[in-house]
Each structure stands twice: as C-alpha cells, then as structure tokens.
DRENTI-831259 format. One record per atom (N, C-alpha, C, O, CB): residue number from 1; x, y, z; residue in one letter. Coordinates in steps of 0.05 Angstrom, whole numbers. Glycine has a CB too. Example, Ala and Ser with C-alpha at 12.3 -4.5 7.8 and 13.67 -1.06 7.14 Angstrom:
! residues 2
     n        u        v        w   res
     1      264     -114      156     A
     1      246      -90      156     A
     1      264      -66      156     A
     1      285      -66      169     A
     1      226      -89      181     A
     2      257      -45      142     S
     2      273      -21      143     S
     2      258        1      157     S
     2      268       23      161     S
     2      282      -12      114     S
***
This chain:
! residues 97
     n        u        v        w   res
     1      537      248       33     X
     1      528      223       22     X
     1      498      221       27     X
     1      487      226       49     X
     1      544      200       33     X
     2      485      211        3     X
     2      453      206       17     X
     2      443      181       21     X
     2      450      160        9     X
     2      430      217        1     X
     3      423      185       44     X
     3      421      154       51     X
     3      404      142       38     X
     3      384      156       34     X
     3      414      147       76     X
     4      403      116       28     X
     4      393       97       21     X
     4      354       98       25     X
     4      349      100       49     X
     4      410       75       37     X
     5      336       97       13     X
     5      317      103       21     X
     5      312       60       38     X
     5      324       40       33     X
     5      297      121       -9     X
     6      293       63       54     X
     6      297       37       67     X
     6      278       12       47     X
     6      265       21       28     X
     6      285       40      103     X
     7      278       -7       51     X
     7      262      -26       40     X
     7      238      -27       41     X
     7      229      -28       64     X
     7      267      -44       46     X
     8      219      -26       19     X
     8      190      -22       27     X
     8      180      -52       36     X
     8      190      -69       22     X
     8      171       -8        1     X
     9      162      -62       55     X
     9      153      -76       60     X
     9      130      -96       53     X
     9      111      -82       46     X
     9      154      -68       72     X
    10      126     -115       51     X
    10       97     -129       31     X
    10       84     -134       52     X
    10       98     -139       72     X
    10       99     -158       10     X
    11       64     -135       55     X
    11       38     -138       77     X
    11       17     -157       50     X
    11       11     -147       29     X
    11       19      -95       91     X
    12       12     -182       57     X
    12       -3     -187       33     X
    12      -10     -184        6     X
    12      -32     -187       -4     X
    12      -14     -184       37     X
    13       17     -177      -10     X
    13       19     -178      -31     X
    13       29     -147      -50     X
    13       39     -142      -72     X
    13       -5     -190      -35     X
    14       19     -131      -25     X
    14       20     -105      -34     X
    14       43      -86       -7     X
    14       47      -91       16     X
    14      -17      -93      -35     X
    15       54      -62      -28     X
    15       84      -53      -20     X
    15       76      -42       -5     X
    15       52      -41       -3     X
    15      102      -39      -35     X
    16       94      -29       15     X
    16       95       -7       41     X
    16      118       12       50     X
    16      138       -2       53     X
    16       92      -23       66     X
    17      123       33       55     X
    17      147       36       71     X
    17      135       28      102     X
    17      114       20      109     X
    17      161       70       68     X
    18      164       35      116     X
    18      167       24      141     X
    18      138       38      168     X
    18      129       28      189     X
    18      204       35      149     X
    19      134       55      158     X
    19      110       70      166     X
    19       78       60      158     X
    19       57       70      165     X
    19      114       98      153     X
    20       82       43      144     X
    20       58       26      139     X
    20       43       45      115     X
    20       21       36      107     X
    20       36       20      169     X
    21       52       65      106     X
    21       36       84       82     X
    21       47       70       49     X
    21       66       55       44     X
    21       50      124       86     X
    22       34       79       36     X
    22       38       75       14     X
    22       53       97       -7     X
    22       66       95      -27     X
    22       17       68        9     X
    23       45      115        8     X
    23       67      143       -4     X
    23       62      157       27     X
    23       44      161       43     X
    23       53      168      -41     X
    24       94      162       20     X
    24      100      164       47     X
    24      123      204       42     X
    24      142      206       26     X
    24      122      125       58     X
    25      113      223       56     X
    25      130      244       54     X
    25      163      237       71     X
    25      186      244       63     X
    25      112      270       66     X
    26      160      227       87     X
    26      181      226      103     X
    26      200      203      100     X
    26      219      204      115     X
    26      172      228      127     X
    27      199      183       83     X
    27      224      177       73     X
    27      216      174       31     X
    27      223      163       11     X
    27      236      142       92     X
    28      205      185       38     X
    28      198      190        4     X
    28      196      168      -11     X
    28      211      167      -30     X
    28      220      206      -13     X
    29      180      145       -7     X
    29      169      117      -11     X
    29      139      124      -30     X
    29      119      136      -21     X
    29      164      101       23     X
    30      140      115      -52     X
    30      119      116      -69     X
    30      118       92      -88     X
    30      130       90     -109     X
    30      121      141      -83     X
    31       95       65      -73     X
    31       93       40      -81     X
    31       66       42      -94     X
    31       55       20      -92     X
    31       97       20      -58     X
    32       48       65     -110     X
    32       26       64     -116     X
    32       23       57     -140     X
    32        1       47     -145     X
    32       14       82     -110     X
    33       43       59     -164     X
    33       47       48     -205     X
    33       58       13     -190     X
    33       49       -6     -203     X
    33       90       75     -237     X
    34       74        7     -166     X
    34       81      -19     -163     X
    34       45      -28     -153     X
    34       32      -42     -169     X
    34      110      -24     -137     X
    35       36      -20     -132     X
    35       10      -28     -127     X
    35        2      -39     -146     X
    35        3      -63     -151     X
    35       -7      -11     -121     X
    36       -9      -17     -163     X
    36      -29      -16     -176     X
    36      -20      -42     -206     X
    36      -34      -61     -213     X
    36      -35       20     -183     X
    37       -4      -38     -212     X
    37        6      -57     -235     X
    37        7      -81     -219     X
    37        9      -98     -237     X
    37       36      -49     -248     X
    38        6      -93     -197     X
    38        6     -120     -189     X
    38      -26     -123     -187     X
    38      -33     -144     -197     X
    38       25     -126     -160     X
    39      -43     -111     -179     X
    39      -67     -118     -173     X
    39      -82     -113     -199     X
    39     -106     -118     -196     X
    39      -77     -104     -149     X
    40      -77     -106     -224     X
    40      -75     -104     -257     X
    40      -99      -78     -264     X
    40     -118      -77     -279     X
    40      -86     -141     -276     X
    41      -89      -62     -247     X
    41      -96      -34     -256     X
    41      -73      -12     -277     X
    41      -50      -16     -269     X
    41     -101      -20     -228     X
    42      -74       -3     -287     X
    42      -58       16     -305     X
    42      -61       42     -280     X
    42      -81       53     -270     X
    42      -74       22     -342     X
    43      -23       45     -277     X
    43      -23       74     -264     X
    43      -35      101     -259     X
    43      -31      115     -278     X
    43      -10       81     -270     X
    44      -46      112     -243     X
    44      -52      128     -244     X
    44      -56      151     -217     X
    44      -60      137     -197     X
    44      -68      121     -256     X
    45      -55      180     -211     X
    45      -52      193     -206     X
    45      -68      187     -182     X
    45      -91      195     -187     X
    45      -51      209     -222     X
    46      -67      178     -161     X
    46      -89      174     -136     X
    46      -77      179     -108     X
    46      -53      180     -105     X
    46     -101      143     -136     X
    47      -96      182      -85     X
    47      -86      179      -58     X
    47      -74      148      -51     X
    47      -82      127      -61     X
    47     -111      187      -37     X
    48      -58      151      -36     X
    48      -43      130      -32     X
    48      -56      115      -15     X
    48      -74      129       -5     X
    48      -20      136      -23     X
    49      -58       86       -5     X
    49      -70       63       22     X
    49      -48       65       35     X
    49      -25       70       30     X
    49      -77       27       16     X
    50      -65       58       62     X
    50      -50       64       86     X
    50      -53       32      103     X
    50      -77       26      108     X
    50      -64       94      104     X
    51      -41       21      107     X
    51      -32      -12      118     X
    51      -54       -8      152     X
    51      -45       11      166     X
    51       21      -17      125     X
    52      -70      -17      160     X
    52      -81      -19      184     X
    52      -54      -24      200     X
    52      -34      -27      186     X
    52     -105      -40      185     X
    53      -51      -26      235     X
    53      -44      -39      251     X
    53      -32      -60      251     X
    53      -49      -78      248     X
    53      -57      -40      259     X
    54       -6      -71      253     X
    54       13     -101      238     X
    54       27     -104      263     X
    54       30      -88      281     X
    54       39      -96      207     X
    55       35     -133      261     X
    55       55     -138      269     X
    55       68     -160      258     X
    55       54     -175      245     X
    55       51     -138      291     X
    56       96     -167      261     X
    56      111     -192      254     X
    56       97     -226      269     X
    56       97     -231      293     X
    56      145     -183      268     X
    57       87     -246      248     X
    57       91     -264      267     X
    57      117     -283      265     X
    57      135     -279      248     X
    57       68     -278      269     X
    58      118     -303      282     X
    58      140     -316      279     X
    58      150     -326      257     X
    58      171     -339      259     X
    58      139     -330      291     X
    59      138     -322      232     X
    59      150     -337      206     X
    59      153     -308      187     X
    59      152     -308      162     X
    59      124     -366      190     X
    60      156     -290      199     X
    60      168     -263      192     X
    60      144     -249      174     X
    60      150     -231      158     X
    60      199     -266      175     X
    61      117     -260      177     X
    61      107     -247      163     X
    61       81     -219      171     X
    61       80     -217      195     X
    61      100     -268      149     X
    62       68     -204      160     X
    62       56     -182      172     X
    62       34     -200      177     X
    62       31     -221      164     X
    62       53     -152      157     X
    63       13     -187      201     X
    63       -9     -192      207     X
    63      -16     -178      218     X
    63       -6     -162      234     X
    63      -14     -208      215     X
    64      -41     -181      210     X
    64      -60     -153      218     X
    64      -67     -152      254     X
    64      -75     -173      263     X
    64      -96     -155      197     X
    65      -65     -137      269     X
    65      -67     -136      294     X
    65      -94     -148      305     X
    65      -95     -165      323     X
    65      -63     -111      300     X
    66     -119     -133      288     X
    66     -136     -127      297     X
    66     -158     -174      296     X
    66     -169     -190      311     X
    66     -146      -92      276     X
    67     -150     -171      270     X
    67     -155     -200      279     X
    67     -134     -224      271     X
    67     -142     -245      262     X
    67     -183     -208      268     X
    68     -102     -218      273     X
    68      -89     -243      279     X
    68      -88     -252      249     X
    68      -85     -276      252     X
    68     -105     -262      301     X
    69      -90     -247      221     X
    69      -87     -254      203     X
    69      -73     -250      180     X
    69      -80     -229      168     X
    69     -100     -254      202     X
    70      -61     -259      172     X
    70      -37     -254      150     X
    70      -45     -253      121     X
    70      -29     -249      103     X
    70      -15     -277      152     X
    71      -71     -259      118     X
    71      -87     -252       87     X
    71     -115     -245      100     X
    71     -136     -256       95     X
    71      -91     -283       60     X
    72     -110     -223      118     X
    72     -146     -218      130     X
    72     -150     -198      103     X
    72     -135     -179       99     X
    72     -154     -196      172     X
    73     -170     -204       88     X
    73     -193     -192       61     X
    73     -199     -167       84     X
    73     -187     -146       79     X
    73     -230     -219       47     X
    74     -215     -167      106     X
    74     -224     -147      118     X
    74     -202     -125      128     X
    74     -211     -103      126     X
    74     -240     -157      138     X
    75     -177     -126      137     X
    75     -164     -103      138     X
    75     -139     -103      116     X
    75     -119      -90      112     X
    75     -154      -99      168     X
    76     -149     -121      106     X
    76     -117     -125       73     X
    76     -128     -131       47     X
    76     -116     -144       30     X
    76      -90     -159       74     X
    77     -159     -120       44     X
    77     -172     -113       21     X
    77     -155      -92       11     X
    77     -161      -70       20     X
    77     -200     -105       25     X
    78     -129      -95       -9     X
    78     -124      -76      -25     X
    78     -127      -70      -45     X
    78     -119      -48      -52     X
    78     -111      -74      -26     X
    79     -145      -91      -66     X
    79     -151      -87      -88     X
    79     -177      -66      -89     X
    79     -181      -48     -104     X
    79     -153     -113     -100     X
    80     -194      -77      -66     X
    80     -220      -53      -63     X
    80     -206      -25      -50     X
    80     -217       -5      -59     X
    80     -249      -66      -37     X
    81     -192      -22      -38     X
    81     -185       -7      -25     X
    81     -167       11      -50     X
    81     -170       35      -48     X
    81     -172      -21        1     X
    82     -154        5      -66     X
    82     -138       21      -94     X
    82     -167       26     -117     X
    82     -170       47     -130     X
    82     -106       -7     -113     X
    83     -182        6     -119     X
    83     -207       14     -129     X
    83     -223       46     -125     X
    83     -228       66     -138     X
    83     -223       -7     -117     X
    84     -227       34      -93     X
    84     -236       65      -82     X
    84     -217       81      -87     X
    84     -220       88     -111     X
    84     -244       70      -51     X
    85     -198       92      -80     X
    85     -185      113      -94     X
    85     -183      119     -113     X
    85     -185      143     -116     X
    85     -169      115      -94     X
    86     -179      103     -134     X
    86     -179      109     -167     X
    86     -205      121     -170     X
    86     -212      143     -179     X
    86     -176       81     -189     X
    87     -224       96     -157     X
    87     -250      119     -166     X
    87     -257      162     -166     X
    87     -265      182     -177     X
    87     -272      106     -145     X
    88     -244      146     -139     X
    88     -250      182     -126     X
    88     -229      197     -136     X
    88     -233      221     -131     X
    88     -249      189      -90     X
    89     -197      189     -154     X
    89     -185      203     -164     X
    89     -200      215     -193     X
    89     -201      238     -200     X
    89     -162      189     -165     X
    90     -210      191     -206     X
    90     -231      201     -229     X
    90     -248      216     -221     X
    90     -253      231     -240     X
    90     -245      183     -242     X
    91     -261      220     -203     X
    91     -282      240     -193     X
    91     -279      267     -194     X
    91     -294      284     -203     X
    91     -287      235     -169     X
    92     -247      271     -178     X
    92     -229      290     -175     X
    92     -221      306     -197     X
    92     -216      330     -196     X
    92     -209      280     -166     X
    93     -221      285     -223     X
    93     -213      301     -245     X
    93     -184      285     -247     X
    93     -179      282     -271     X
    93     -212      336     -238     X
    94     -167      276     -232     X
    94     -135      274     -244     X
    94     -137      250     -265     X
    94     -149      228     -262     X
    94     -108      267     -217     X
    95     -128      255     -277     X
    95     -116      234     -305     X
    95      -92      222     -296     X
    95      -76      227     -279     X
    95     -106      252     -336     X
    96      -95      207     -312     X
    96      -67      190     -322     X
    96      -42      195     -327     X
    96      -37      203     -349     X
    96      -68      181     -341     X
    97      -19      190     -308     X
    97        1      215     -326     X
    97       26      195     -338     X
    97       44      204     -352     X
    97       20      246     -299     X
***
C-alpha cells in the first residue's frame, strides 16, 4: 500500500511540504503551478522557494522565527522571491511546459 503523501502547509499564503521546501525530493511535494497561479503568474518550469525558519504560534499559525511575524514581507516575500526565479528560469533558457 502507498502512503499518502502528507499535507502541504501555508506559511502566508503560499504552499509547503512539511520540510518547509517548495518542491521537495523526499516526500515528492511540488506546490510551484499552485504558487505561482495564486500570486497570478502562469506556470512555469523554475527552482522551487524554500520557507525561512517557522514556527507555530498559538492560533496555529506559521511565523517566521527570525522576527516573530506571521505576514513578515522580509522573510515571506514570496511573490519577489517566485519573481526571482522565474526570472533566472528565463535566463536559463526553460520554457513553459
């Protein structure tokens, strides 16, 4: 029987597996066409974002370690942060698939 892959996680709006990656090899989690289509980019072939440092606070939600915030722009900029990648995927050469 195979197991269930686990629930990906939202950190400010944007998906995760349990590892805080966005594509993830080790439980095979790939939230980057969900990313990207919520933040109103069209899919495309890129390196994945990686979630800074989190933890739960008491109203079950992620926050960023480093300064205590549950919509910190500075470590939960994901829209710049999928930006830069796309860019550098176009750079790269990969298209659209």
């Amino acid at each position: 029987m195979a197991e269930a892959a686990p629930a990906p996680i939202e950190i400010n709006d944007a998906y995760f597996c349990q590892h805080f990656k966005e594509v993830c090899a080790s439980c095979s989690y790939d939230g980057r066409e969900e990313n990207d289509t919520f933040f109103g980019f069209d899919p495309i072939d890129r390196e994945g974002i990686e979630a800074p440092a989190s933890s739960v606070n008491k109203e079950g939600q992620y926050q960023c370690k480093k300064h205590g915030s549950t919509a910190c722009n500075q470590c939960y900029g994901w829209k710049k942060q999928i930006t830069r990648a796309r860019t550098a995927a176009k750079k790269a050469g990969k298209k659209s698939s």
